[in-house]
C-alpha positions as CSV (number, residue, x, y, z in Angstrom):
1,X,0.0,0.0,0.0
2,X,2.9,2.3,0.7
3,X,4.5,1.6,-2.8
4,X,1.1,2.2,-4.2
5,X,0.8,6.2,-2.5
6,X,4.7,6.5,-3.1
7,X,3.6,5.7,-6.7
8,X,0.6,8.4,-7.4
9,X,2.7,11.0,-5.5
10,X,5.9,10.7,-8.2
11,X,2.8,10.6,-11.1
12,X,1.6,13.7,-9.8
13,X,4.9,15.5,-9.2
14,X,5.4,14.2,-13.0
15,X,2.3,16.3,-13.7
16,X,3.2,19.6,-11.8
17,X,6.3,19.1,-13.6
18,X,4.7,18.6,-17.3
19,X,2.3,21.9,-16.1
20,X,4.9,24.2,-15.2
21,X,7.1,22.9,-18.5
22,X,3.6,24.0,-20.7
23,X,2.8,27.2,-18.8
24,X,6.8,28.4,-19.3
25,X,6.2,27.5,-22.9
26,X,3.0,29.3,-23.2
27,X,4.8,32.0,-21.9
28,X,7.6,32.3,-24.4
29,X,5.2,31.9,-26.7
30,X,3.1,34.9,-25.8
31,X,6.6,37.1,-25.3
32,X,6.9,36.2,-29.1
33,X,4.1,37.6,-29.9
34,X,4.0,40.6,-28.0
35,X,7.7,40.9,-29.6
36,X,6.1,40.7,-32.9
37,X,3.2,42.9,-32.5
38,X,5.7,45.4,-30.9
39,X,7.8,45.2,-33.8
40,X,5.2,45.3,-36.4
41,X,4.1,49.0,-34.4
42,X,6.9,50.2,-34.6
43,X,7.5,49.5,-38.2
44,X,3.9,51.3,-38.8
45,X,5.6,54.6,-37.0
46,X,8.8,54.6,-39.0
47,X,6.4,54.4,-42.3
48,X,4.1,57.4,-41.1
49,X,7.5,59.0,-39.8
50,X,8.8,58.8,-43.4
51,X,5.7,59.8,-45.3
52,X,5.5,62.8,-42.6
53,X,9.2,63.8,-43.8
54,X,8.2,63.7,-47.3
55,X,5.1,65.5,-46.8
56,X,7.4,68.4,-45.1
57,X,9.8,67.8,-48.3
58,X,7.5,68.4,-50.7
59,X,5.8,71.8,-48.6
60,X,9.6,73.1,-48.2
61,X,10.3,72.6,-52.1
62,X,6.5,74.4,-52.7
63,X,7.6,77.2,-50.4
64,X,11.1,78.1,-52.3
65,X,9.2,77.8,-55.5
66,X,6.9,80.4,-54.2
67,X,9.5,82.8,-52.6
68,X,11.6,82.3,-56.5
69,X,8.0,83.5,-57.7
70,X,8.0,86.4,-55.4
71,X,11.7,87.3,-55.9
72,X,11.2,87.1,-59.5
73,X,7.6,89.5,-59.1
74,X,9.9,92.0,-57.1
75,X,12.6,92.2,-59.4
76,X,9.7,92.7,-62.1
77,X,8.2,95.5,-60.0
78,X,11.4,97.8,-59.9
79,X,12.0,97.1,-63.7
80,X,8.6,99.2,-64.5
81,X,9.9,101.7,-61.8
82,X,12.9,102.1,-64.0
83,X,10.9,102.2,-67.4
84,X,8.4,104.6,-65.5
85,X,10.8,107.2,-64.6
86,X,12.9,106.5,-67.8
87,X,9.8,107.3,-69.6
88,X,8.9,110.8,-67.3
89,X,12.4,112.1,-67.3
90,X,12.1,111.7,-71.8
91,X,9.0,113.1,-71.5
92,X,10.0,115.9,-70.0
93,X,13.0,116.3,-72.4
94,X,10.4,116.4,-75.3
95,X,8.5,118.9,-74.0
96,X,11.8,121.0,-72.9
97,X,12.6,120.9,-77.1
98,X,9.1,121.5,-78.2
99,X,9.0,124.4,-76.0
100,X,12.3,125.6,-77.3
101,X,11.5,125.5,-81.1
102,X,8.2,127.4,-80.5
103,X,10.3,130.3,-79.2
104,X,8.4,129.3,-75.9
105,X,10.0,129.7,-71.8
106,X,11.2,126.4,-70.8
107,X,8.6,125.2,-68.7
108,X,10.2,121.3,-67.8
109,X,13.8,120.3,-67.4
110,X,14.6,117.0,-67.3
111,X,17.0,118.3,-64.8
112,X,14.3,119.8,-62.5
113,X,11.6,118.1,-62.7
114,X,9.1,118.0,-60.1
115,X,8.0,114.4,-60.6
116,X,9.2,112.5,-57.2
117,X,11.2,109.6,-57.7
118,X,10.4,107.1,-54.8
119,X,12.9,103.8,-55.1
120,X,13.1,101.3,-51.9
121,X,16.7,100.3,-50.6
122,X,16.8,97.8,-47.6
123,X,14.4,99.8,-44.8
124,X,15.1,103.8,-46.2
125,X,13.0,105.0,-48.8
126,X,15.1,108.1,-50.2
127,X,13.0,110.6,-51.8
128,X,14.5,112.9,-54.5
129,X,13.4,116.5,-54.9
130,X,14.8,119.5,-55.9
131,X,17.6,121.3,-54.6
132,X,19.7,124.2,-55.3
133,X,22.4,126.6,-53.5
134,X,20.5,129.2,-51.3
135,X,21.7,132.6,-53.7
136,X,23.0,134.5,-50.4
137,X,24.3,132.1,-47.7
138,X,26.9,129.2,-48.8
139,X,27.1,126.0,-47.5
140,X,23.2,126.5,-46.8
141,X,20.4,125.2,-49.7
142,X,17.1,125.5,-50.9
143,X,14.9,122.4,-51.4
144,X,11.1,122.0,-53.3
145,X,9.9,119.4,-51.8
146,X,7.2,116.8,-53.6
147,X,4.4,118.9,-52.7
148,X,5.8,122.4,-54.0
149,X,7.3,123.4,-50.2
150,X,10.0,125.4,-50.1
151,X,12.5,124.2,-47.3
152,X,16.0,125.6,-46.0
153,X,18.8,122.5,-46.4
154,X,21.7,121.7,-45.6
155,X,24.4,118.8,-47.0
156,X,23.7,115.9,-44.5
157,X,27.9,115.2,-43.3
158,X,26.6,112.5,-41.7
159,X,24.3,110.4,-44.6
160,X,22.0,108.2,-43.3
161,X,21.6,109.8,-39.6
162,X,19.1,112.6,-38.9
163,X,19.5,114.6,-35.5
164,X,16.0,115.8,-34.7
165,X,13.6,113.7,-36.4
166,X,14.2,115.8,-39.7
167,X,13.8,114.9,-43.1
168,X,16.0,113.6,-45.4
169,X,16.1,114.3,-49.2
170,X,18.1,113.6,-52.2
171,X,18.9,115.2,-55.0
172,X,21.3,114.5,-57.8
173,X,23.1,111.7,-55.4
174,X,23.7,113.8,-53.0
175,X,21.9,113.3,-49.1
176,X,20.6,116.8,-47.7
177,X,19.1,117.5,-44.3
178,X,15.8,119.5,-44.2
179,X,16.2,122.6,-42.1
180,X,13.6,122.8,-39.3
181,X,13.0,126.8,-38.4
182,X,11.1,125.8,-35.7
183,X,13.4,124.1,-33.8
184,X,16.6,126.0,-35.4
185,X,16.9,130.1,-34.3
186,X,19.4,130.5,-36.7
187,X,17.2,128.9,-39.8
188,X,14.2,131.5,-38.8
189,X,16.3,134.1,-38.4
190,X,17.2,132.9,-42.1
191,X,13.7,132.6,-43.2
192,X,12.8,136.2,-41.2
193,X,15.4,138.7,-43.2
194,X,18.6,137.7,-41.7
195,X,20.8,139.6,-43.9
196,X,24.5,137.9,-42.7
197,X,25.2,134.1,-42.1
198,X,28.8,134.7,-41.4
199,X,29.6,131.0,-40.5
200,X,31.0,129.9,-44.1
201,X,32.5,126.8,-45.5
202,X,35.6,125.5,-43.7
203,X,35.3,128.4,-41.1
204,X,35.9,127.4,-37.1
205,X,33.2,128.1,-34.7
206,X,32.4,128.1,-30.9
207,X,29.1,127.1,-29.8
208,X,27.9,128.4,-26.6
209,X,25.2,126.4,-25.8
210,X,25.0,123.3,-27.7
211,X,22.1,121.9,-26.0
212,X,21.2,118.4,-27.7
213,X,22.7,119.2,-31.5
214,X,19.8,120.2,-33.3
215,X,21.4,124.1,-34.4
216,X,25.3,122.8,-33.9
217,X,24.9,119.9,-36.8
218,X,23.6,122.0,-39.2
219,X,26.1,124.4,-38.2
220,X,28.5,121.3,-39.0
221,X,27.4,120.4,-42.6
222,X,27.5,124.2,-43.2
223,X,31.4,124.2,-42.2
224,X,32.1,120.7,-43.6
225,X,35.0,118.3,-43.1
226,X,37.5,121.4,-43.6
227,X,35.9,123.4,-40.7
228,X,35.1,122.8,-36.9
229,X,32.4,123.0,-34.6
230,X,33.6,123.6,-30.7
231,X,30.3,122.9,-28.8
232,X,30.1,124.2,-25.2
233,X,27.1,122.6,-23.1
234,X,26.8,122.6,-19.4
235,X,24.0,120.2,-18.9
236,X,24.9,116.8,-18.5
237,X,22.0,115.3,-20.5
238,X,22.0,117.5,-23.2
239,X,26.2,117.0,-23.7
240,X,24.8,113.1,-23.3
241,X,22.8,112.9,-26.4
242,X,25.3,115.5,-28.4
243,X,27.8,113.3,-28.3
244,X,26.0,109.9,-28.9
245,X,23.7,110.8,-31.0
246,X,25.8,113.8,-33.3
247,X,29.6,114.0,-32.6
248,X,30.0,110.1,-33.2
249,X,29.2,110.2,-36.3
250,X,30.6,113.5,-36.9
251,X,34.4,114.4,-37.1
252,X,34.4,117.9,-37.1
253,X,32.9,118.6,-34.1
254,X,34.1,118.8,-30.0
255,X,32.1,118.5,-27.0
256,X,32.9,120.7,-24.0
257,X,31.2,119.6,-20.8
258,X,31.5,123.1,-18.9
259,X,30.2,126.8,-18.1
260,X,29.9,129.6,-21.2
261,X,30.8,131.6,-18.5
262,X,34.1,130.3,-17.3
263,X,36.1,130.6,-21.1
264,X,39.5,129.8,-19.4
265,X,38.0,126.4,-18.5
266,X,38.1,125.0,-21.7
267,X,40.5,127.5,-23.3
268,X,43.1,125.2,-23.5
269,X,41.0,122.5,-25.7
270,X,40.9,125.0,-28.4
271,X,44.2,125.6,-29.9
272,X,43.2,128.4,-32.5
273,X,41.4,131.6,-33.1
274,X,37.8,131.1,-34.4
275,X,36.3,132.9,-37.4
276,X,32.5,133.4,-35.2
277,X,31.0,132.1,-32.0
278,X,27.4,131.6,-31.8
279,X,25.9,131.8,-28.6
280,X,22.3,130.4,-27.5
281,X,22.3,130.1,-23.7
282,X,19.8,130.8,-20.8
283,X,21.9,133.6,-19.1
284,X,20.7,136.3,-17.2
285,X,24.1,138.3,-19.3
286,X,24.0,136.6,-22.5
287,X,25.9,139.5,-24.5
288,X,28.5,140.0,-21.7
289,X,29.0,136.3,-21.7
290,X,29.8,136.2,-25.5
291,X,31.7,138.8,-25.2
292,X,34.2,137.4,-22.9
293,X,34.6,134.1,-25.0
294,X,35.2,136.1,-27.9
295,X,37.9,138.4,-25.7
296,X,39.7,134.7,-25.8
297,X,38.5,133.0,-28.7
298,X,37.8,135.5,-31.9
299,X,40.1,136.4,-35.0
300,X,39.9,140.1,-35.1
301,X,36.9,141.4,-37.5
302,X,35.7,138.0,-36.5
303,X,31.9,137.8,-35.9
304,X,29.1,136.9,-33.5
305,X,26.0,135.5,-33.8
306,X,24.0,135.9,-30.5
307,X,20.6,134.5,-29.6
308,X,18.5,136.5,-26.8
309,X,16.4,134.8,-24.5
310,X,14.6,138.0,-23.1
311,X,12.6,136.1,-20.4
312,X,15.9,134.9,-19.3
313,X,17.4,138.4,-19.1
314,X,14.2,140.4,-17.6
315,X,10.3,139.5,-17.4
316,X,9.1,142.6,-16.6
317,X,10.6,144.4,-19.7
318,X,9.4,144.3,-23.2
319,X,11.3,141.7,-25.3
320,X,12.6,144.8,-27.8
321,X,13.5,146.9,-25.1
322,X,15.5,143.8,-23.9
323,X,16.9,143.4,-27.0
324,X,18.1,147.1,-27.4
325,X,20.2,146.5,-23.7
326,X,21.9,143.2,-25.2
327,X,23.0,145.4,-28.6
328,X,24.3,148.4,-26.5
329,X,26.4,145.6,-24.3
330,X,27.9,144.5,-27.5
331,X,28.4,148.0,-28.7
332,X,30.1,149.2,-25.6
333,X,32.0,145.8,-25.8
334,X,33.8,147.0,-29.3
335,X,31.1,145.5,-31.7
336,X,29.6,146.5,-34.5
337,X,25.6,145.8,-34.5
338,X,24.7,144.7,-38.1
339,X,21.2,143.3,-37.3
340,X,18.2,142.0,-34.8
341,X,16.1,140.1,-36.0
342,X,12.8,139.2,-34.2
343,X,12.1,135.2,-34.6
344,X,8.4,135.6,-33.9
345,X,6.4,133.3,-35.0
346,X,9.4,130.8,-35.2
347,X,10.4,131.6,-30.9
348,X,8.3,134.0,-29.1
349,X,9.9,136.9,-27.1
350,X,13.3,135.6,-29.0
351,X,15.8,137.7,-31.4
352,X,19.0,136.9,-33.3
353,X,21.6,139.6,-33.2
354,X,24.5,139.6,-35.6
355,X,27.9,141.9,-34.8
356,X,31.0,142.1,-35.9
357,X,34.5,142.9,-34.0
């Protein structure tokens, strides 16, 4: 009986045995499988990968097409701005002869013309107009703009850079800054009968009272590269933005960080006598002031341009009266008054006096 039960226990350890064999072999089986269906998943996401890429391919390759389409359009566009003004400018020379063999006044010149000539370089449009020398003043110009204004100029040193927010024109190839009279005494004493503009080409001038650039830098074109520009600023802000934003990109010009009123400060910065000082300060003795810098500074029958603040000199006197005072200081200073000239509307309760020595 024991042999028997020893029996039946081996057959059923034979059984666990055969069980475990079939369930590790079910196993494998199903890690097959799962390999297989793994694999085959995988495959499917390298295929969509693939037609993804080609997709992307094909949009890239439509996309240069269309920017070679657009290039090609562009290039197109400024060839009939070519012919266009090709075809103005000869019209205008065929009605310049007609004109002439009718015994007629030459109404066009190709030269002049007033049609504007937009053309689009990088991020500047440049607009041409007309300019020409102002007949009195050298180194200052005279520009029509497109819509028939007449504007005072001057030959941008600096091409490219404004100052002020001013326009830029061209004309003939050549960059010229519009003159604001507004923001520039010296342009509306210009524009308001100023008979004298002593500060010439390749002259050297001190500037008393820089401020931020805006009279100094046409003052600068006006001298050009043969002149100089000594600017004299005692505010810290306003000698900050000359410099960065004007003498950088200007080489005829110095910056003086100190007092108009202190000449022997920066007297030794300034190895030469000057042909003019301008002065344009907020000085209770603006004439005496100028008249000590140009004690230092001026050639002899030099001049000096001098702008009166009369709210800075006296409030409670009439601006003309204020003026006369300022004249007589020059006078009794060894100067010779040649004008005033109120700036109204340009600045209120503001005059521009011009002497010589």
């Amino acid at each position: 009986m024991a042999a028997e039960n020893l029996e039946v226990e081996e057959a059923a350890e034979d059984t666990v045995e055969e069980k475990g064999v079939a369930e590790v072999e079910a196993e494998d089986t199903v890690d097959e499988t799962d390999a297989a269906e793994a694999l085959e998943a995988l495959e499917n996401e390298v295929a969509e990968v693939e037609d993804t890429a080609a997709e992307a391919t094909g949009q890239v390759a439509e996309a240069m097409a269309a920017t070679d389409e657009a290039a090609g359009d562009t290039a197109a566009a400024k060839d009939v701005v070519v012919k266009v003004t090709a075809v103005a400018i000869n019209a205008a020379a065929v009605a310049t002869e007609a004109a002439a063999e009718k015994d007629e006044p030459k109404a066009v010149s190709a030269a002049e013309t007033d049609v504007t000539i937009a053309a689009t370089s990088g991020d500047k449009t440049i607009v041409q107009t007309r300019v020409k020398p102002h007949p009195e003043f050298p180194g200052i110009y005279q520009a029509v703009l497109e819509d028939g204004a007449k504007r005072l100029a001057t030959k941008n040193l600096a091409p490219g850079r404004n100052v002020y927010g001013e326009r830029l024109v061209r004309f003939e190839g050549v960059e010229y800054r519009v003159w604001d009279a507004f923001r520039s005494k010296l342009a509306g004493a210009i524009l308001k009968g100023l008979k004298t503009v002593p500060i010439l080409p390749d002259h050297k001038v001190l500037y008393l009272g820089a401020a931020s650039g805006t009279t100094p830098s046409h003052v600068s074109d006006i001298v050009g590269e043969e002149g100089y520009v000594y600017c004299v600023e005692f505010a810290q802000r306003s000698l900050r933005d000359l410099v960065t934003n004007v003498v950088a990109y200007r080489s005829n010009m110095s910056p003086f960080l100190a007092d108009a009123r202190m000449p022997q400060k920066y007297g030794m910065f300034i190895p030469e006598k000057l042909d003019e000082i301008y002065c344009d300060i907020a000085q209770p003795e603006q004439a005496k002031v100028l008249a000590d810098n140009a004690d230092v500074f001026l050639k002899e029958h030099g001049w000096v341009i001098l702008a009166v603040k009369s709210q800075s000199i006296d409030v409670t006197l009439p601006p003309a009266q204020v003026y006369q005072m300022e004249a007589k200081v020059l006078r009794n200073r060894g100067f010779r008054v040649e004008q005033i000239v109120d700036l109204e509307p340009y600045d209120i309760a503001h005059a521009m006096i011009v002497a010589q020595r």
